[in-house]
C-alpha positions as CSV (number, residue, x, y, z in Angstrom):
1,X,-1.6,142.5,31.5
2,X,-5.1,141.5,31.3
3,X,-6.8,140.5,34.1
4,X,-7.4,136.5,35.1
5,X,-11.0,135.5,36.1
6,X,-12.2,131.7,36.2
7,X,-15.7,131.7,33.8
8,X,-16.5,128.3,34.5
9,X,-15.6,125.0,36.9
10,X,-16.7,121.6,36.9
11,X,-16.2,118.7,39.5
12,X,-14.1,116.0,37.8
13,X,-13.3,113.5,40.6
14,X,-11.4,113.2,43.7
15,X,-10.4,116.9,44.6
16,X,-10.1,118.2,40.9
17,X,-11.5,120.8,39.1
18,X,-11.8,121.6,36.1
19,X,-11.2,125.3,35.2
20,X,-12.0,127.4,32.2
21,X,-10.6,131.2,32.4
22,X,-11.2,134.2,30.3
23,X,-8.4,133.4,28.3
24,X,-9.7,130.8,26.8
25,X,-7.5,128.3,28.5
26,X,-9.0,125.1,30.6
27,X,-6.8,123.9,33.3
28,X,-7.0,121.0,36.0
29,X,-6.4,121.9,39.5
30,X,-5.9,119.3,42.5
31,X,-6.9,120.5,46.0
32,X,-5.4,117.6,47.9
33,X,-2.2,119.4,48.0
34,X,-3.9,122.4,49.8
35,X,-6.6,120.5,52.1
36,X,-4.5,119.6,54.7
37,X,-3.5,124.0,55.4
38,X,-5.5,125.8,58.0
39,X,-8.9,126.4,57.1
40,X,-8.7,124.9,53.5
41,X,-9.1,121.1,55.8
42,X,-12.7,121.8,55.7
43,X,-12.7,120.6,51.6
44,X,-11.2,117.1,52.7
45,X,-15.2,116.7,53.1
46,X,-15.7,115.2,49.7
47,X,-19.7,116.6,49.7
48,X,-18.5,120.1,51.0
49,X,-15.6,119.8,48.0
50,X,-18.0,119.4,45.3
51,X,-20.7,122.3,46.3
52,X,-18.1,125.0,45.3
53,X,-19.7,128.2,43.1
54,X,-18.3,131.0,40.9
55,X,-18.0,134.0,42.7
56,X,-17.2,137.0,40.1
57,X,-13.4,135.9,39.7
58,X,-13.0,132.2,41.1
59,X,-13.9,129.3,42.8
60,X,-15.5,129.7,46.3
61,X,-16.8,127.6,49.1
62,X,-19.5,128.9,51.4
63,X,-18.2,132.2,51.2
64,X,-15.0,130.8,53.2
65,X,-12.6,129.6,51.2
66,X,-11.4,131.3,48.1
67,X,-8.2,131.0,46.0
68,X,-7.1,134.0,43.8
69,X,-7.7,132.9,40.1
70,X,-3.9,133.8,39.3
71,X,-3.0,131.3,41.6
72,X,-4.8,128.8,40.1
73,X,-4.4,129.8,36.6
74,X,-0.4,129.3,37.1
75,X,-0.8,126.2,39.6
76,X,-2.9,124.6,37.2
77,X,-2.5,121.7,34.2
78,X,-3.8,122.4,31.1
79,X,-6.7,119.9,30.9
């Protein structure tokens, strides 16, 4: 099984991102289901939301909040 990485992400609206992975595939995710869960209620700030970065695999957000790239590669729409 080859391994699942995220190569790019852009800010769409609301709480979506767009997600491109190494396989080619682009895929919409929606945070809102997640913002409400322990420490992920810090991205219900919409300004904090959007200034997310790649790390090497996925998403991140100030170094705190991360979400394996499988997770979002099966949780995810195809855009």
């Amino acid at each position: 099984m080859e391994l699942i990485y995220i190569t790019s992400a852009k800010y769409v609206s609301g709480y979506i991102l767009e997600l491109t992975f190494n396989t080619g595939e682009v895929k919409l995710f929606d945070f809102t289901r997640l913002y409400d869960k322990g420490i992920c209620t810090k991205l219900q700030d919409i300004e904090y939301f959007k200034n997310f970065k790649l790390d090497a695999f996925s998403v991140d957000w100030n170094n705190e909040i991360g979400f394996a790239p499988e997770f979002l590669y099966e949780q995810g729409i195809p855009a």
